[in-house]
C-alpha positions as CSV (number, residue, x, y, z in Angstrom):
1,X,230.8,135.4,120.3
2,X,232.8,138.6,120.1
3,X,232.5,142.3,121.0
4,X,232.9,143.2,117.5
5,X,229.8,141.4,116.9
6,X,227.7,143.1,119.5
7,X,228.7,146.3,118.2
8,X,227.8,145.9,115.2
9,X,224.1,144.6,116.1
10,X,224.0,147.4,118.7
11,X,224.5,149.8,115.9
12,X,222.7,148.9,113.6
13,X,219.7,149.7,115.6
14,X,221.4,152.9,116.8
15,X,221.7,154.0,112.9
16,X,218.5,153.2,111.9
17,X,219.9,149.3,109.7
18,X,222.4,151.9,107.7
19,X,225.3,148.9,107.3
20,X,227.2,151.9,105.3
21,X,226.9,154.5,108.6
22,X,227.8,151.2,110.8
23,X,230.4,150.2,109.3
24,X,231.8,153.9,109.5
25,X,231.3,154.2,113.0
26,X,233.2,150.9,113.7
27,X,236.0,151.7,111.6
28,X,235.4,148.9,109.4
29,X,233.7,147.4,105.8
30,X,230.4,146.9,105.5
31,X,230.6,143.4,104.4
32,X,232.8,143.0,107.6
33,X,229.8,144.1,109.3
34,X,227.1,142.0,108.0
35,X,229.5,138.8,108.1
36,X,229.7,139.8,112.4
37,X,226.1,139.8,112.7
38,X,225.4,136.9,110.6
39,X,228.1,134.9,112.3
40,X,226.6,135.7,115.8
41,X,223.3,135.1,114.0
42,X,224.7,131.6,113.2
43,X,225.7,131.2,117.2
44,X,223.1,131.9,118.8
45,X,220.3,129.8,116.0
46,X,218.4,133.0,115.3
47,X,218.1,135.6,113.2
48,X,217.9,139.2,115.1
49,X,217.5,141.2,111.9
50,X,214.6,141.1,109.4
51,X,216.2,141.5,105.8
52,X,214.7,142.6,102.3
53,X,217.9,141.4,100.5
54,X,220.5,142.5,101.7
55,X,219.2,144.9,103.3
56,X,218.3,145.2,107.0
57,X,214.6,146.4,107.9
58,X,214.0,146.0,111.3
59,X,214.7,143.3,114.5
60,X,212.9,139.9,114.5
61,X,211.1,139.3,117.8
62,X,213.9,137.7,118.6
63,X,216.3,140.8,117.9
64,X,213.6,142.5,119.9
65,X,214.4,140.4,123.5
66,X,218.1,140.0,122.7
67,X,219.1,144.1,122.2
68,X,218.6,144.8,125.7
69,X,221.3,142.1,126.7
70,X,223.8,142.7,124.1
71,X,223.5,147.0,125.7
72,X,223.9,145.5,128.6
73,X,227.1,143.2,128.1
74,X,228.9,146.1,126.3
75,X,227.8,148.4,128.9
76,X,229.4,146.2,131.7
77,X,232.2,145.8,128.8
78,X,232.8,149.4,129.0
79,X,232.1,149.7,132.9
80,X,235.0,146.8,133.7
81,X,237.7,149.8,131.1
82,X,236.9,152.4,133.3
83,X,237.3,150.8,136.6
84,X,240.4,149.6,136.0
85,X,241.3,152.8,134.7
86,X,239.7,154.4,137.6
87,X,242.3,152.5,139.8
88,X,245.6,152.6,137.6
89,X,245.5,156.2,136.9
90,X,242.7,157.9,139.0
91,X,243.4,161.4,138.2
92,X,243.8,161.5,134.6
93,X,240.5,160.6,132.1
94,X,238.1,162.1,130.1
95,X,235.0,163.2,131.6
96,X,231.8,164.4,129.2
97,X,229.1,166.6,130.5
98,X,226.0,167.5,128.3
99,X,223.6,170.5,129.5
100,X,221.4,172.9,127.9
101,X,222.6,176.4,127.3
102,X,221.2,177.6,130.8
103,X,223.0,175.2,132.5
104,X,226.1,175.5,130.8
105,X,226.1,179.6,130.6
106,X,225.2,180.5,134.1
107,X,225.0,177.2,136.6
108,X,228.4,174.8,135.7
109,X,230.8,177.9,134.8
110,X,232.5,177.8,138.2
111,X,232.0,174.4,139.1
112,X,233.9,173.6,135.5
113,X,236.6,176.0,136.6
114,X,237.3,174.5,140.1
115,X,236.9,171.0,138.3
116,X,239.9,171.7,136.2
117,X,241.8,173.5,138.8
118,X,241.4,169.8,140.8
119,X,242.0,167.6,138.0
120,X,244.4,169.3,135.7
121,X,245.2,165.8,134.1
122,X,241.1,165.0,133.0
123,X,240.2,166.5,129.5
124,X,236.8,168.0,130.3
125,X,234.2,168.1,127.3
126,X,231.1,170.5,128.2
127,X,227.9,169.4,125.0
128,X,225.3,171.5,124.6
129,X,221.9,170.8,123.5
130,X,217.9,170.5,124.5
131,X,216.9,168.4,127.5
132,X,216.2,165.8,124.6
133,X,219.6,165.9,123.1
134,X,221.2,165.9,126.7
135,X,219.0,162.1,127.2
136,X,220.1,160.9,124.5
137,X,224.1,161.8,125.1
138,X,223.7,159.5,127.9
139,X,221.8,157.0,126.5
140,X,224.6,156.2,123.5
141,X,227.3,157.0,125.8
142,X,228.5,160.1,124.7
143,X,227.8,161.8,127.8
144,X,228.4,160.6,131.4
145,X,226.6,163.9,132.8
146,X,223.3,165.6,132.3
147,X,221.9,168.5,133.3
148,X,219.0,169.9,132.2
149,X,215.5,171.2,134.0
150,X,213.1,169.5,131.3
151,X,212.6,165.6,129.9
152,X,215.2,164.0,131.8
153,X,213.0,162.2,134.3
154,X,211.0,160.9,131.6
155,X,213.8,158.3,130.4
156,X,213.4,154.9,132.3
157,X,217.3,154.2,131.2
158,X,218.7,157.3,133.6
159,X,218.8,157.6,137.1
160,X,218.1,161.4,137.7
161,X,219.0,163.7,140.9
162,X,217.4,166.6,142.0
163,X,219.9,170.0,141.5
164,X,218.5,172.9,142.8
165,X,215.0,174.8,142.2
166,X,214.6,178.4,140.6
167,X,211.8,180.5,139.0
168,X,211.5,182.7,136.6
169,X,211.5,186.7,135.8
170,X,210.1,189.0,133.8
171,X,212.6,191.8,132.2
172,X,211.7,194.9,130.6
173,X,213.4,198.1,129.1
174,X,214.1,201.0,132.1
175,X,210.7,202.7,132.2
176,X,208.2,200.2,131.2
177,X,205.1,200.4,132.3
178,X,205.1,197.1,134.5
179,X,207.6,198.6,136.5
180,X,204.8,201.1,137.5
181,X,202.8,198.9,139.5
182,X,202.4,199.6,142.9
183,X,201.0,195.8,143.0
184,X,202.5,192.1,142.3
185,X,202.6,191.9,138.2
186,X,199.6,189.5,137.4
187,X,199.4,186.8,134.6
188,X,196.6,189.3,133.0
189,X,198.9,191.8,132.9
190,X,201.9,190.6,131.2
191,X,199.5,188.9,128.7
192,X,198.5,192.3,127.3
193,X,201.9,192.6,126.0
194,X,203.8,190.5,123.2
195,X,206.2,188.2,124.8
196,X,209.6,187.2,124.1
197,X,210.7,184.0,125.9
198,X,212.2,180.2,125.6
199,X,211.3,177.8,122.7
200,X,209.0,174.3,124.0
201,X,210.9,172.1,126.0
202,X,213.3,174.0,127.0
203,X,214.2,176.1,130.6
204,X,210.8,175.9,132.5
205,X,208.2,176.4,129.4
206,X,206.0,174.1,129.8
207,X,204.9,176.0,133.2
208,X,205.0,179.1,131.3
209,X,202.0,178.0,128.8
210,X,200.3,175.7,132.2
211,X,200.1,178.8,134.1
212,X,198.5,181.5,131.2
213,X,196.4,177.7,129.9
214,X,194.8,178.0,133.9
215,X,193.9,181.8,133.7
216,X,192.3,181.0,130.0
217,X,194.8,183.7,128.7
218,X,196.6,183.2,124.9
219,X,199.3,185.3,125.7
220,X,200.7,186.6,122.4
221,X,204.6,185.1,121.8
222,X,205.8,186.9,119.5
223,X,209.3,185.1,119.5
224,X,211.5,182.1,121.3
225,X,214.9,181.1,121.7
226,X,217.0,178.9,123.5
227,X,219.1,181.1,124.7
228,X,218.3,183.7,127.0
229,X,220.7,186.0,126.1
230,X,219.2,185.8,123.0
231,X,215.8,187.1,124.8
232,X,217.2,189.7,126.2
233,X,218.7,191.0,123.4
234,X,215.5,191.8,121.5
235,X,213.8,192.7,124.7
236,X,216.4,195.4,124.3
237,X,215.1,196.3,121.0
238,X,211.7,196.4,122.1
239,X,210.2,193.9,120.6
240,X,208.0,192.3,123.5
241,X,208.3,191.8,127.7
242,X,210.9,189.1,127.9
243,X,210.3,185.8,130.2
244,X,213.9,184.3,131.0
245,X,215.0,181.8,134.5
246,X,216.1,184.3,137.2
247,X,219.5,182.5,137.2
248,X,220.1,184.3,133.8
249,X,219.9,188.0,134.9
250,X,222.7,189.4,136.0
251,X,221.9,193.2,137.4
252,X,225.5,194.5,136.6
253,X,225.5,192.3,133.1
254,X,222.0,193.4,132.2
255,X,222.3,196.8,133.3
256,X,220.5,198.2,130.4
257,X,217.3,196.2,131.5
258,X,215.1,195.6,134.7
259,X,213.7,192.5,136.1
260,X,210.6,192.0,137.8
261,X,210.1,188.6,140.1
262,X,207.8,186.4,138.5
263,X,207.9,183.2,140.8
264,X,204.0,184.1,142.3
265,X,203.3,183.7,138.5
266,X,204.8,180.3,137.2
267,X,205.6,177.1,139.1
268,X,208.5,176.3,140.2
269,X,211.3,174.7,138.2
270,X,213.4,171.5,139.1
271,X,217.2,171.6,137.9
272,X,218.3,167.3,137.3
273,X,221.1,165.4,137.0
274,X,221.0,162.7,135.2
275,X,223.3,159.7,135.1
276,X,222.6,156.5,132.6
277,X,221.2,153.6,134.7
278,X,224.4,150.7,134.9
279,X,227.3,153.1,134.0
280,X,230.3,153.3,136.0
281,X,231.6,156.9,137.5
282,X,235.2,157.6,137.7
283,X,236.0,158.9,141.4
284,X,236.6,162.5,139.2
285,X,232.9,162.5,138.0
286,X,231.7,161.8,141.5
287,X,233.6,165.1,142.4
288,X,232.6,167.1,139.4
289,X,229.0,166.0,140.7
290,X,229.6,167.3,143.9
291,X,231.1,170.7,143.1
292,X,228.2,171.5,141.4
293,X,225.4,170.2,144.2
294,X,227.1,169.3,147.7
295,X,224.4,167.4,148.9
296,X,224.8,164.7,146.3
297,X,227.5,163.3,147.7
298,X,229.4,159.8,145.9
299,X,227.4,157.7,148.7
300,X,224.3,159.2,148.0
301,X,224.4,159.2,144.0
302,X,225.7,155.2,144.1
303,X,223.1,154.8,146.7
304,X,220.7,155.6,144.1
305,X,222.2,153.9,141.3
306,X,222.4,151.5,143.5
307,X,218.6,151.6,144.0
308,X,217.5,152.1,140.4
309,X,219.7,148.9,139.6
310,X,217.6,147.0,142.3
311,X,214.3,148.0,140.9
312,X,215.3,146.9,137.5
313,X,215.8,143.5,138.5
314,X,212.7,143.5,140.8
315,X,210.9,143.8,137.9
């Protein structure tokens, strides 16, 4: 049994029993492949693919209760690289963080900058994508940071930490008539105009759509983005009342626009960090971690690790 052989079973899986896209991700032939699985095949007295042909279809039941331990010996594979690393050359490395634009636009700028101010020698890569995309950057591996406000905590694989909570505000052009009211803006209110805000799933909407679903209003959305830049933009041309996270209005930045608090209106949102269940942190990550939330400190994020890892075996 081999390494080369788990990877190629583990990827098969990952590219949906392409031995073509396999084989190009492992640098190697596809009939190189298929002789590493059917080898460990041969090993182990089972057979973890079903096959039409040549082809692979699926996993056997088998296949189905021996994926989770070949992850997890190439996980530990990887996890025993990077310690040693971690102690032969502790300030140089490569550290990946994936985020939604939010994140990456107005919360991590700084703590990015002070990160490479510390750690000169660690090439930093900053991936963006939806709270989806972010989960599954750390479930392959590709990521050993997330941050995102939506879908994280719904992945049993990563161990998620609580960031920092914000809310969201309404902005307008100078002189719109919400800015007239000598009362708190209600969720009737805003309703009676078109709305320009963030696409599903991302930055906060689902408490957008709970919190008009409550008051049995439809407000009328008359376009989404993910970016809220993007929102403000055409709120600038008019086009509707723009709903955006409070962290992205900047008075001096948005100075063609006004904002108007809206956290009596929507629930509050929950900014995570997320962190693949098993993986092992260089002592730079811990501190990229840190910068960005103090509180969550290298004893407190192993400590949870730590925790998650204990549940696992409990059950």
């Amino acid at each position: 049994m081999n390494f080369q052989q788990l990877r190629s079973v583990r990827e098969a899986v990952r590219r949906g029993f392409n031995l073509t896209e396999v084989a190009t991700m492992l640098h190697t032939s596809q009939p190189g492949v298929s002789r590493q699985i059917r080898e460990l095949e041969e090993e182990l007295g089972v057979e973890i693919f079903v096959r039409a042909g040549k082809r692979l279809t699926g996993l056997t039941p088998p296949g189905e209760t021996l994926l989770p331990i070949v992850e997890r010996l190439l996980l530990e594979s990887d996890n025993l690289r990077r310690a040693g690393h971690d102690f032969s050359a502790s300030a140089q490395g490569r550290l990946s963080v994936a985020a939604t634009h939010s994140q990456a636009r107005y919360a991590l700028p700084q703590v990015v900058r002070d990160f490479r101010t510390l750690f000169p020698q660690v090439s930093l890569h900053l991936h963006q994508g939806s709270p989806r995309q972010v989960a599954e950057m750390l479930l392959s591996g590709e990521a050993d940071i997330g941050v995102a406000t939506e879908a994280l905590a719904g992945y049993e694989a990563l161990v998620t930490l609580p960031c920092y909570r914000w809310t969201h505000s309404i902005v307008v052009p100078p002189g719109h008539a919400l800015l007239q009211q000598g009362e708190p803006v209600t969720l009737e209110q805003l309703a009676r105009y078109p709305i320009v805000t963030y696409e599903l799933g991302y930055t906060g909407r689902a408490h957008i759509d709970e919190a008009f679903a409550r008051e049995g209003l439809a407000p009328d959305i008359v376009l989404t983005a993910m970016d809220a830049d993007v929102i403000k933009t055409y709120v600038e041309l008019d086009m509707g009342v723009g709903i955006v996270a409070s962290i992205a209005v900047d008075p001096e930045r948005d100075r063609h626009l006004r904002m108007i608090d809206a956290g009596h209106l929507f629930e509050v949102n929950l900014t995570r960090l997320a962190l693949r269940k098993g993986a092992w942190l260089r002592g730079y990550a811990y501190r990229f971690i840190e910068s960005f939330v103090p509180t969550l400190t290298r004893e407190r994020v192993e400590q949870a690790m730590r925790a998650e890892a204990a549940a696992v075996v409990a059950d």
